[in-house]
N, C-alpha and C positions, 0 to 999 in steps of 0.2 A: 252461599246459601245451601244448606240440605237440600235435598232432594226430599218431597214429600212420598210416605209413605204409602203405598199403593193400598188400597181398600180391598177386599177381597169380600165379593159377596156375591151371595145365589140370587135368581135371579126367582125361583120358586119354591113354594111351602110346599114342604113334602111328608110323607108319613112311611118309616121301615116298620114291617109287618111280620113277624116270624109266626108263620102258622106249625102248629106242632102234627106232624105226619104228614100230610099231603096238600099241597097249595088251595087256599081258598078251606080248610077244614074250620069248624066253626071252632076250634079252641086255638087262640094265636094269642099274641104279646104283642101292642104296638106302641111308637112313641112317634108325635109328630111335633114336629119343630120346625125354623127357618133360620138358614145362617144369613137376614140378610145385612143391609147396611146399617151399622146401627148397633149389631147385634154383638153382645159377648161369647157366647158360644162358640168354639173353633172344636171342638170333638163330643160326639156323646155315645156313651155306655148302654147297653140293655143285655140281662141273663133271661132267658127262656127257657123252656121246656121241664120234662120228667127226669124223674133222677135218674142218673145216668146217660141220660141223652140232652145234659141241659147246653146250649153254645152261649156264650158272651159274645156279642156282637158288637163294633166298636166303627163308629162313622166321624169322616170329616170332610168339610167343603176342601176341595183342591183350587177349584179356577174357572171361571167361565170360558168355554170354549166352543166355538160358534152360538150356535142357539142350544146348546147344554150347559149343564150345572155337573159337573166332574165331582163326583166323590169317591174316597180312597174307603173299603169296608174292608173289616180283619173279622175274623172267626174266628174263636179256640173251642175246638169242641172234641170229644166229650170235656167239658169244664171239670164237673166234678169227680171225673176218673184220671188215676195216674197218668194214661196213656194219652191225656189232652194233645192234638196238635193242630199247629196257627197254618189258616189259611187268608190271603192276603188279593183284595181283586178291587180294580179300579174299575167305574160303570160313569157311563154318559144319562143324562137323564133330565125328560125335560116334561114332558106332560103325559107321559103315558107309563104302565107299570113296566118295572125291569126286574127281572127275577134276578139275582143276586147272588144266591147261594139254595141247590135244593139239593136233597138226598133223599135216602129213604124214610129218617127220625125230624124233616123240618125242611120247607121251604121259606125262603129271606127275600121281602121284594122291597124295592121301595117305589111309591105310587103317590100321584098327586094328590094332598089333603083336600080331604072335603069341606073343611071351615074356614 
């Protein structure tokens, strides 16, 4: 007999936040979702920001691991300039926000959904 295929699912509804310049500025891009059982999603997309400072942000559930929800996030930023380059960071994350990715042009956190 097969071996049943192992389920992979988060354990919490989350929401990634790309604020545009400084964490918490009131102009951001957010997307909230759950990878959880059940669910078809296994990666999701978001582009944010001003021209020339736009990043494509791109998340997946990895694995539960102790009382976290592991997701792998990638960057490419500046997007719409030649000179785009991919930044790649894995983050633990379970009920409180985790800043992700911040620079000068945008902070990326992902934080527990409010719905």
């Amino acid at each position: 007999m097969a071996a049943e295929a192992k389920i992979k699912s988060a354990r919490f509804k989350a929401r990634v936040v790309c604020f545009v310049g400084k964490l918490d500025s009131p102009t951001y891009c957010a997307s909230t979702w759950f990878f959880g059982e059940g669910t078809s999603n296994s990666k999701c997309t978001k582009t944010c920001g001003h021209p020339g400072e736009v990043s494509e942000i791109t998340w997946s559930f990895v694995e539960r691991r102790g009382t976290n929800d592991i997701y792998r996030f990638t960057r490419r930023f500046p997007l719409d300039t030649a000179s785009a380059s991919t930044t790649t960071k894995t983050v633990a994350f379970s009920t409180s926000r985790v800043v992700v990715f911040e620079d000068q042009f945008q902070a990326i956190v992902i934080e527990p959904a409010n719905d």
